[in-house]
N, C-alpha and C positions, 0 to 999 in steps of 0.2 A: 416189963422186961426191957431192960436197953438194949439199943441196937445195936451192931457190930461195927466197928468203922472199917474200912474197906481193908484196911491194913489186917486188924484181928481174922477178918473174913480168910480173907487169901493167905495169910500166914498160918493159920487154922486146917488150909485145906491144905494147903503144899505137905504139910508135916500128916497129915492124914493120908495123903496117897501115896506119900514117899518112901512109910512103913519106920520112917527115922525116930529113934528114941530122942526124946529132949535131954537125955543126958550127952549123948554122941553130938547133937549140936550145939547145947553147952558149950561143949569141951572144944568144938571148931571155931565156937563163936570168941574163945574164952570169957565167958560170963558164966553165972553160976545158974545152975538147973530152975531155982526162983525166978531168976533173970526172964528165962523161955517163959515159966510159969506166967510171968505178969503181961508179956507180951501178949500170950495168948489168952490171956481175959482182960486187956485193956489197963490193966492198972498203969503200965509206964509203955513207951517206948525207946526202941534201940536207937544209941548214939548212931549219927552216918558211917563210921570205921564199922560199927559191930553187924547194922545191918547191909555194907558191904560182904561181910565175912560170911553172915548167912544166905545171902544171896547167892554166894559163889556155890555155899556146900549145898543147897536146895536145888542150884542149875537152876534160878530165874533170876531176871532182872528185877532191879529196884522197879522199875517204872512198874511192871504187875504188881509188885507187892505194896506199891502204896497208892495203887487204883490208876496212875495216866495212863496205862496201855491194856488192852484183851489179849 
């Protein structure tokens, strides 16, 4: 099994305790619902504009969500 990179990890769990559907942040992020999908298994990630935009609608900073700060 691979391992998570800190990014899927925390991006993973925000959306997990947040209760937010991947469609509603989709739609804030404007990317498409696959978009969130690959995010959160690794397959790609978000441009700096898109995970600006999800940062903002999750209320964390980038710096948690790509692992430099607790």
């Amino acid at each position: 099994m691979e391992k998570l990179t800190k990014f899927q990890e925390r991006f993973n769990e925000c959306l997990q305790y947040s209760n937010i559907k991947q469609v509603e942040l989709a739609d804030a992020a404007n990317v498409s619902k696959q978009c969130i999908s690959d995010y959160k298994s690794g397959k790609s990630e978000p441009s700096i504009q898109t995970l600006f935009l999800i940062c903002r609608f999750l209320d964390v900073s980038s710096d948690y969500l790509l692992g430099l700060e607790e």
